[in-house]
C-alpha positions as CSV (number, residue, x, y, z in Angstrom):
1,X,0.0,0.0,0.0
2,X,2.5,2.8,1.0
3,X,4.7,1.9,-2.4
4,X,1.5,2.0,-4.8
5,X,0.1,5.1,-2.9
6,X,3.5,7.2,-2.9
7,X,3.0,10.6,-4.9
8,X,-0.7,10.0,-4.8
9,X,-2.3,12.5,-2.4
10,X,-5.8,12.3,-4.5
11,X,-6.1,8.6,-3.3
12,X,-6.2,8.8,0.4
13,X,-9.7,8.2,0.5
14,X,-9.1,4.7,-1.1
15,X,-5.8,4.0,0.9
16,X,-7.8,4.3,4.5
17,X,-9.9,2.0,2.9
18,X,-7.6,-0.3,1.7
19,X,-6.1,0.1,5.6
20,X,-9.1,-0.6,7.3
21,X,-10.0,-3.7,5.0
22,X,-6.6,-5.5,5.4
23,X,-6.3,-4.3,9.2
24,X,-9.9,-5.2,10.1
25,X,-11.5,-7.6,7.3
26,X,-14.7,-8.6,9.2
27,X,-16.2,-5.0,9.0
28,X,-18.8,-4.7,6.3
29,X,-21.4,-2.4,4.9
30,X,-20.9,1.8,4.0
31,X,-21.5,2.9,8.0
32,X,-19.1,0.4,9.4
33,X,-16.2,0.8,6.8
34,X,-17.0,4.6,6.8
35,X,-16.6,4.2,10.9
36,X,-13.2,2.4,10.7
37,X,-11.8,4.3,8.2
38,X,-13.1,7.8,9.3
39,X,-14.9,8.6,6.7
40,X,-18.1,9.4,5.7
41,X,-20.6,7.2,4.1
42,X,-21.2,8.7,1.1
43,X,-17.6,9.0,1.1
44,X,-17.2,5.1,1.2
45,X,-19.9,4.6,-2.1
46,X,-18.3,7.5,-4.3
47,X,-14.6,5.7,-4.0
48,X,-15.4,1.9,-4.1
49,X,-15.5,0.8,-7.6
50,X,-18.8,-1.1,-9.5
51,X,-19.7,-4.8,-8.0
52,X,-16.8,-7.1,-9.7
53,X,-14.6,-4.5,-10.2
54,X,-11.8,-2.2,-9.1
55,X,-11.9,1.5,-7.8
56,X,-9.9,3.8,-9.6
57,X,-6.9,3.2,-7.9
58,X,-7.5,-0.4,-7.7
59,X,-6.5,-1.0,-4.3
60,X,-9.8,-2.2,-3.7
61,X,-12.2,-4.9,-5.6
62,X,-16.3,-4.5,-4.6
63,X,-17.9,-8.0,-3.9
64,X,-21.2,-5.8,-3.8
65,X,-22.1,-2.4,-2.9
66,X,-24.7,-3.0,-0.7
67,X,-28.5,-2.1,-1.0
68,X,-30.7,0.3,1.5
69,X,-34.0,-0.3,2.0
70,X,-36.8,0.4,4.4
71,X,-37.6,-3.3,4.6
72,X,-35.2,-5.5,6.4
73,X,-35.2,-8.6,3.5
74,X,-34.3,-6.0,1.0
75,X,-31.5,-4.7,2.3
76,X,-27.6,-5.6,1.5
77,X,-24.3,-4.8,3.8
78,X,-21.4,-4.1,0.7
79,X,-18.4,-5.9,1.0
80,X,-15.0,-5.1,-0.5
81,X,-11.7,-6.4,-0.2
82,X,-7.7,-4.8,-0.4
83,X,-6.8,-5.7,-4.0
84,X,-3.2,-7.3,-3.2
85,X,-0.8,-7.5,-6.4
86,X,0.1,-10.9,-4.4
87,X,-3.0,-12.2,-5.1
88,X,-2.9,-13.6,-1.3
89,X,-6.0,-11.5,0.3
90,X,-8.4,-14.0,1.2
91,X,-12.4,-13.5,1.9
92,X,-13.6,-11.3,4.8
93,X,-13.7,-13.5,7.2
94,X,-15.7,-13.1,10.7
95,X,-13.6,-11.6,13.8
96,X,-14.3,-15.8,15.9
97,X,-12.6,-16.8,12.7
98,X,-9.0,-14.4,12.8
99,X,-6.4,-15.8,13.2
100,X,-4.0,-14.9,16.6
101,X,-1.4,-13.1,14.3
102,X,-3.1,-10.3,11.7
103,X,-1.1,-9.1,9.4
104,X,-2.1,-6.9,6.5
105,X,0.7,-8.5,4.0
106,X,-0.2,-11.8,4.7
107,X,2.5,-14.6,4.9
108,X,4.4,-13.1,2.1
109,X,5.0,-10.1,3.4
110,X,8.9,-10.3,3.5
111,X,8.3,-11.5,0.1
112,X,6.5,-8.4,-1.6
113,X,8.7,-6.1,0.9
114,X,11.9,-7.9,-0.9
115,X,10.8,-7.0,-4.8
116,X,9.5,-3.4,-4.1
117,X,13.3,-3.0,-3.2
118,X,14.4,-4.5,-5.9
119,X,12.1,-2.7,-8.2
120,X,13.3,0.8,-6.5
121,X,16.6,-0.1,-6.7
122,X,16.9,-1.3,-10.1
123,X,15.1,1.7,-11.4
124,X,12.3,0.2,-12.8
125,X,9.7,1.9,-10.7
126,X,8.7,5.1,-11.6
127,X,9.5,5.9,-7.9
128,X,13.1,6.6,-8.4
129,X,13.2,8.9,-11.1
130,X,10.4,11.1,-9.1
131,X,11.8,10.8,-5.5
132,X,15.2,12.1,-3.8
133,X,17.7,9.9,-2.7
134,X,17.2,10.6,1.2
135,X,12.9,10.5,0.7
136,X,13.9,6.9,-1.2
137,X,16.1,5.7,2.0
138,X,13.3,6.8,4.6
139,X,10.5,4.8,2.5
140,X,12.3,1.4,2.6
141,X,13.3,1.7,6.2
142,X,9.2,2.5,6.5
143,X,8.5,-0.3,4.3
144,X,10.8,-2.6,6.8
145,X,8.5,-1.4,9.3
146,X,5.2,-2.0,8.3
147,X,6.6,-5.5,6.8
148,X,7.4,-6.0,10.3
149,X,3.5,-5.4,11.9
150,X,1.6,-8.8,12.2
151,X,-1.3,-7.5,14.9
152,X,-3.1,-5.1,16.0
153,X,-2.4,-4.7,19.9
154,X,-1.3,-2.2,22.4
155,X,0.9,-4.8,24.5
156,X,4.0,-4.7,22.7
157,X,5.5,-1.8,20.4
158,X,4.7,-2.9,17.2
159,X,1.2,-3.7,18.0
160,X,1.0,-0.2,19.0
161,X,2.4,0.8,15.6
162,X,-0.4,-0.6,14.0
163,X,-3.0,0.4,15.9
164,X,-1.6,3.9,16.3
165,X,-2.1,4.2,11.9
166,X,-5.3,3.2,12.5
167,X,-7.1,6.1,10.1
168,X,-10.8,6.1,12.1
169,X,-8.8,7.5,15.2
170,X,-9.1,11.2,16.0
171,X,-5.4,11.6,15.7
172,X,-6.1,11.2,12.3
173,X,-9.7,13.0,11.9
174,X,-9.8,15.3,8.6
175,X,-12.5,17.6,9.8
176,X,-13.2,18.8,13.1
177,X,-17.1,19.0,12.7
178,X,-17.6,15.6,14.2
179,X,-15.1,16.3,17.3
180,X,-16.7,16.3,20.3
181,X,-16.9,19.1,22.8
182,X,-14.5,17.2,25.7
183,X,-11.7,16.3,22.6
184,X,-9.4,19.2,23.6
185,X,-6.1,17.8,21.1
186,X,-6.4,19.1,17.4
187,X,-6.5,16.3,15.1
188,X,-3.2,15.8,12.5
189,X,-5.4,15.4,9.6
190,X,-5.5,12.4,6.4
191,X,-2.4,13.8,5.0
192,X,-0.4,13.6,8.5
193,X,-1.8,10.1,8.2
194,X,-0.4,9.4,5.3
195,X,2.9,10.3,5.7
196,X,3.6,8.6,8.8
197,X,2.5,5.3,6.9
198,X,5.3,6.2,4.4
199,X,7.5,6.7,7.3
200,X,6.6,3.7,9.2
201,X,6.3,6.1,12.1
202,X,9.9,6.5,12.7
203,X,11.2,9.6,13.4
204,X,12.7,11.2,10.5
205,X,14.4,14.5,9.0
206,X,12.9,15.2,5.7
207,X,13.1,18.6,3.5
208,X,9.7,20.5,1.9
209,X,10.7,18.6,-1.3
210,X,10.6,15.6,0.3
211,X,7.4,15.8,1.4
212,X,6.5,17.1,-2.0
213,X,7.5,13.6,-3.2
214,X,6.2,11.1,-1.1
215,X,3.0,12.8,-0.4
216,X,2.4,14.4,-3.6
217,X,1.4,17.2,-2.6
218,X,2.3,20.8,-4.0
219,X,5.3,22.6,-2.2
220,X,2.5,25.1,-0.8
221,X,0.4,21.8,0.4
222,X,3.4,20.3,2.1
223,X,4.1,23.7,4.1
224,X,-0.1,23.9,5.0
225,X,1.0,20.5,6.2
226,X,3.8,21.0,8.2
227,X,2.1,24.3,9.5
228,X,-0.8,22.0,10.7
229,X,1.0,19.6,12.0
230,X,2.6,21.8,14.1
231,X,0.2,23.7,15.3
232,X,-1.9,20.4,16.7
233,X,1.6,19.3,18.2
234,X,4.2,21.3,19.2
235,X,6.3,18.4,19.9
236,X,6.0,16.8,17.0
237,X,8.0,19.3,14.5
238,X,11.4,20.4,14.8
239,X,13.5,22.7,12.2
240,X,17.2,21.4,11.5
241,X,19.1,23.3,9.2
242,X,21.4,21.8,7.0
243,X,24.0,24.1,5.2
244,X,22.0,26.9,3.8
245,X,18.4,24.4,3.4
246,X,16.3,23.9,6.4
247,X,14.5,20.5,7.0
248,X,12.0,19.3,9.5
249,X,12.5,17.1,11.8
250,X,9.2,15.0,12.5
251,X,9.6,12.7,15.5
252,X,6.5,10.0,15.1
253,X,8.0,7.6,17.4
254,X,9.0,9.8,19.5
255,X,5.3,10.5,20.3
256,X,3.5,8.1,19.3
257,X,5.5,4.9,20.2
258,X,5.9,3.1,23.2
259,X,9.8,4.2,23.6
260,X,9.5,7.4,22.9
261,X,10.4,10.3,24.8
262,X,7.0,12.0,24.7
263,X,4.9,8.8,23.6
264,X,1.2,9.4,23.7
265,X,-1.2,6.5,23.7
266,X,-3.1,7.5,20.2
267,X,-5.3,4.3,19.9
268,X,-7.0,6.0,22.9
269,X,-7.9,8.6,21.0
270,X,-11.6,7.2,19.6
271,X,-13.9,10.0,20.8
272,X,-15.2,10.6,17.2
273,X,-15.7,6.9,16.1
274,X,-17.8,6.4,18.8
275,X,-20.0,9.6,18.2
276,X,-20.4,8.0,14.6
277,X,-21.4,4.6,16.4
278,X,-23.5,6.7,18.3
279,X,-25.2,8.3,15.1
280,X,-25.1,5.3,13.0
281,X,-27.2,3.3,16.1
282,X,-29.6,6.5,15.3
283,X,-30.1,5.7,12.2
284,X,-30.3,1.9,12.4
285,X,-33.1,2.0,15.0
286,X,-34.5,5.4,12.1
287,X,-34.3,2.7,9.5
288,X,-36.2,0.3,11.6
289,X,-38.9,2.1,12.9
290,X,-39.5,3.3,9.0
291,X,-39.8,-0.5,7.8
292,X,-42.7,-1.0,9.8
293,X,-46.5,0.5,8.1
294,X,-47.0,2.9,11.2
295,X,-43.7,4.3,10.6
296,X,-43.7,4.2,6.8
297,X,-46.5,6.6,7.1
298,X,-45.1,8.5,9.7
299,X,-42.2,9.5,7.6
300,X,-44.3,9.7,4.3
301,X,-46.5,12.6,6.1
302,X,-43.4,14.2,8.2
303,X,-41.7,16.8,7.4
304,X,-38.7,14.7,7.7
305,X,-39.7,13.2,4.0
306,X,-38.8,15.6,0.8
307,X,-41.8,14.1,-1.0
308,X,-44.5,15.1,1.9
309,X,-46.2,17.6,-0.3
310,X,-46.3,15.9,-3.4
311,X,-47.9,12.6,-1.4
312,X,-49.9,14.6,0.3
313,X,-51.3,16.2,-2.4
314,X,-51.8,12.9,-4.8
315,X,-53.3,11.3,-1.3
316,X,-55.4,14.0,0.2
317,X,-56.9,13.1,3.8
318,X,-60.7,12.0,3.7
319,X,-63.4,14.4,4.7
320,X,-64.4,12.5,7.4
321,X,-60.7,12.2,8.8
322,X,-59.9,12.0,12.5
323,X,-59.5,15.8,14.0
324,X,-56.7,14.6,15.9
325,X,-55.1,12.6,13.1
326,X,-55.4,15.6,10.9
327,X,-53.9,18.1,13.2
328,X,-50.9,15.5,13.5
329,X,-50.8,15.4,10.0
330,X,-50.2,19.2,9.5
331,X,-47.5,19.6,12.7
332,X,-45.6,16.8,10.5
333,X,-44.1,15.7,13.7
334,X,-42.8,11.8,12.4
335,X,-42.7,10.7,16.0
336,X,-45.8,12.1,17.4
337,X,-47.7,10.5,14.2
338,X,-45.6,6.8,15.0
339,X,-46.9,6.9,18.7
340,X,-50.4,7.7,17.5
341,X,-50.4,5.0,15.1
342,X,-48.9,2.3,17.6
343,X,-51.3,3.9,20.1
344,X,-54.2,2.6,17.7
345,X,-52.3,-0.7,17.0
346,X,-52.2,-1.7,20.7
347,X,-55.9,-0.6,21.1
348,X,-57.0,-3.0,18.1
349,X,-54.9,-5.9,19.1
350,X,-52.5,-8.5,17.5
351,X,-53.5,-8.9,14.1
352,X,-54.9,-12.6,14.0
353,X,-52.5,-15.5,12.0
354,X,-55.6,-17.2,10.2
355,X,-58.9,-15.9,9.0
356,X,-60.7,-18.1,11.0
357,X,-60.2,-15.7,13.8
358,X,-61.9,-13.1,12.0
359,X,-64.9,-14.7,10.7
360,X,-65.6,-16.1,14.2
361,X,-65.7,-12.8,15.9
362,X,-67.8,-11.5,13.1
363,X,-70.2,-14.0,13.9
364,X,-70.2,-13.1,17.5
365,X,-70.5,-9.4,17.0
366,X,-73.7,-10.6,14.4
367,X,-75.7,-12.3,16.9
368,X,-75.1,-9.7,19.8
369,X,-76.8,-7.6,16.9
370,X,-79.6,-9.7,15.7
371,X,-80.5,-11.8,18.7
372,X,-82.0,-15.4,17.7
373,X,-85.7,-15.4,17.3
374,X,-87.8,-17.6,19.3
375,X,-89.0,-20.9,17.5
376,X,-92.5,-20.6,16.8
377,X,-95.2,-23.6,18.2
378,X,-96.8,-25.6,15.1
379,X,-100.2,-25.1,15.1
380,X,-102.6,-27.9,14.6
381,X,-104.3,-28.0,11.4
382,X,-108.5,-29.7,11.6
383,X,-109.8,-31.5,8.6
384,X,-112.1,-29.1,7.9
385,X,-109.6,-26.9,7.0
386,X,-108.0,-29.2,4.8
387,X,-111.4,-29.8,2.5
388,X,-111.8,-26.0,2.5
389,X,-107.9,-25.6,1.1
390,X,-108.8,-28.5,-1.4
391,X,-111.8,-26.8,-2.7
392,X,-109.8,-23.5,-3.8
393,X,-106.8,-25.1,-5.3
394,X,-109.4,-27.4,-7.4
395,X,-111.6,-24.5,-7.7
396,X,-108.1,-22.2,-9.3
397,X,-107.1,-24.9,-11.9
398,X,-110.2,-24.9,-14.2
């Protein structure tokens, strides 16, 4: 990933996917990819590419994209996978099923680390011819690193490595609309991110132009960079001036690895993924409640719904209409109209499994209306009565 992403600052996006899919490859569907990565879900379904296919960048291949609907049997989590030139990436498989040792490069990972190097060195790869000698060296001793990361864990230093480039974490957040209130510590932003993947979060002393390179970034993007970077943490940056050229010192293990002087536990630094858990639970139980009829309606008649007038106005409300209904209607209130309707379901009852049900309280409720009539006494009928019947229907048939 860091070789195939170097000079390629349009395809972060795609990389902290591709990180979060190799890292973590039992999350599925847009909210929970968009969670890890720390981005947002539309986000997530502009970069992946078309079902059986690659995204632009083709670090990732889409099993499917995933459907949304209000009904539960209609709807479909999307699934993607890192695109490995290895060809070793197995399926997603379920976290009971990882293995004790993760590692994103799978057992080859020496392997692909061992002809990167060769391809850099050899000049084959357009990276050489692009990238200064000294941003070359720091990328292979970066690419040693991360060749070196097997799990994530914050036990042992290299665990903490790992988990510390984790993109969903705040260090790492992009914007600072989703930060909550009690975050004080300004995140480093994607870009930050990005680089210390390249660097394999080693400290290192790298020059403007460097950054220019490995990032590819513009030479006023790279100083809006280190600027930021900087300003979120003051420890993080220093100057070191070399001749008559100045270069930066960035010390990522110094504060964000176990050993270093000024080490900061970053994995602890969640606060925004779980606000998006929090939202995303929102909008699960939202998606629920909507896939029921009362709360189909609801929404259809809220204001929360961006067709309300137009279904309101091909579906008018009867004449007759329920006052109280109709002054629920025009507030648009979606949950005030839910707990009326569920109101009215509890009051009605269980609807009944067979129709049998129904046709046996309808004949109740028929003879509580119509109450059996008593059985009339047969009268008794004399002969004479008999002749005198005889005598007409002879007397009608001449």
């Amino acid at each position: 990933m860091a070789v195939r992403s170097v000079g390629h600052s349009e395809a972060l996006v795609e990389l902290a996917l591709a990180w979060t899919v190799a890292t973590r490859p039992y999350v599925s569907g847009t909210r929970g990819l968009g969670r890890w990565a720390g981005l947002t879900s539309r986000m997530v379904r502009e970069t992946v590419g078309p079902e059986g296919g690659y995204s632009e960048f083709k670090l990732l291949w889409t099993r499917t994209r995933g459907a949304s609907s209000s009904m539960v049997e209609e709807r479909e989590q999307m699934e993607i996978r890192f695109h490995a030139n290895t060809r070793t990436q197995g399926r997603s498989t379920s976290p009971k099923d990882l293995p004790a040792r993760l590692s994103p490069l799978g057992d080859q990972g020496d392997l692909v680390l061992k002809k990167e190097l060769e391809k850099m060195r050899e000049g084959n790869a357009p990276l050489s011819a692009r990238i200064p000698e000294r941003a070359q060296e720091i990328l292979v001793n970066g690419m040693k690193t991360l060749s070196r990361l097997t799990k994530l864990s914050r036990t042992d230093e290299l665990g903490q490595i790992l988990t510390a480039l984790d993109p969903g974490l705040d260090l790492w957040a992009e914007t600072e609309t989703d930060r909550p209130a009690r975050v004080a510590l300004e995140p480093l932003g994607r870009r930050a991110w990005h680089l210390a993947v390249l660097c394999g979060l080693e400290d290192v002393v790298l020059s403007v132009a460097d950054i220019e390179a490995l990032t590819g970034l513009s030479k006023r993007g790279a100083q809006a960079l280190l600027k930021r970077m900087d300003a979120a943490n003051p420890l993080l940056i220093v100057k070191v001036r070399q001749g008559r050229l100045i270069a930066y010192g960035i010390r990522w293990a110094s504060n964000y690895r176990m050993a270093g002087d000024w080490y900061e536990d970053a994995s602890l630094r969640d606060e925004i993924r779980k606000a998006r858990a929090t939202r995303d639970r929102e909008v699960q139980a939202a998606s629920a409640r909507r896939g029921t009829p009362a709360g189909y309606l609801a929404y259809r008649l809220s204001t929360a719904s961006p067709k309300r007038d137009a279904y309101l106005e091909a579906n008018p409300l009867p004449a007759d209409a329920d006052p109280a209904w109709r002054d629920l209607v025009e507030a648009g209130d979606e949950m005030a109209m839910y707990d009326h309707l569920k109101s009215q379901e509890a009051e009605a009852g269980s609807v009944p499994s067979t129709p049998k049900v129904l046709v046996a309280q309808v004949v109740e409720a028929d003879k509580v209306r119509r109450p059996a009539r008593e059985s009339l006494v047969a009268e008794v009928v004399t002969p004479e009565l008999l002749v005198e019947m005889r005598k007409r229907v002879i007397a009608g048939s001449r």
